[in-house]
C-alpha positions in Angstrom: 78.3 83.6 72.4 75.3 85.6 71.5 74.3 86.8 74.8 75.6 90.0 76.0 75.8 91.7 79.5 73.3 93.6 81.4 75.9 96.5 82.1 79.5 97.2 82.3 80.6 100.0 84.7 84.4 101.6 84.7 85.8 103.3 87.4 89.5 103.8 87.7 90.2 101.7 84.7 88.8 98.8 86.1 85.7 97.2 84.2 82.8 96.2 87.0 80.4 93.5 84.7 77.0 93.5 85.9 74.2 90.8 85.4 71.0 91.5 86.6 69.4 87.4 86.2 65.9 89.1 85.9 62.9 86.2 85.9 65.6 83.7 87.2 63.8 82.8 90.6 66.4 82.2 92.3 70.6 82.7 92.9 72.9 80.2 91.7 76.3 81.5 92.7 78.4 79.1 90.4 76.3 79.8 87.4 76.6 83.6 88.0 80.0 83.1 88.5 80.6 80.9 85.0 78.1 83.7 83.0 80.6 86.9 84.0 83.2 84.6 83.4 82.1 84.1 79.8 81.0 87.6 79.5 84.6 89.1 80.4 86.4 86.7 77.7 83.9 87.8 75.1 85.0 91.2 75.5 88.4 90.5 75.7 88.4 88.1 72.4 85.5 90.5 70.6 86.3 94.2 71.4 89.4 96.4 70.7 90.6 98.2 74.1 92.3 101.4 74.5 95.7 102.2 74.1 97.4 102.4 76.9 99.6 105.9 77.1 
């Protein structure tokens, strides 16, 4: 917790979470991986959605 996500981008009710890894020198795939992870259950624990119709 306590770190929050570059950007989030919805398009057809589907939320697209984007990290940028600015300053990182270099691309670990499984640490990107494991950050979005955590990013996506943060908003699903800390932020209310909306009602579905």
């Amino acid at each position: 917790m306590g770190k929050r996500v570059d950007n989030i981008v919805i398009i057809n009710n589907v939320a697209y979470i984007i990290e940028f890894g600015v300053g990182d020198g270099g691309y670990e795939e499984e640490q990107a991986i494991e950050q979005v992870i955590d990013y996506t259950i943060d908003l699903k624990n800390f932020h209310e959605g909306r009602p579905q119709n």
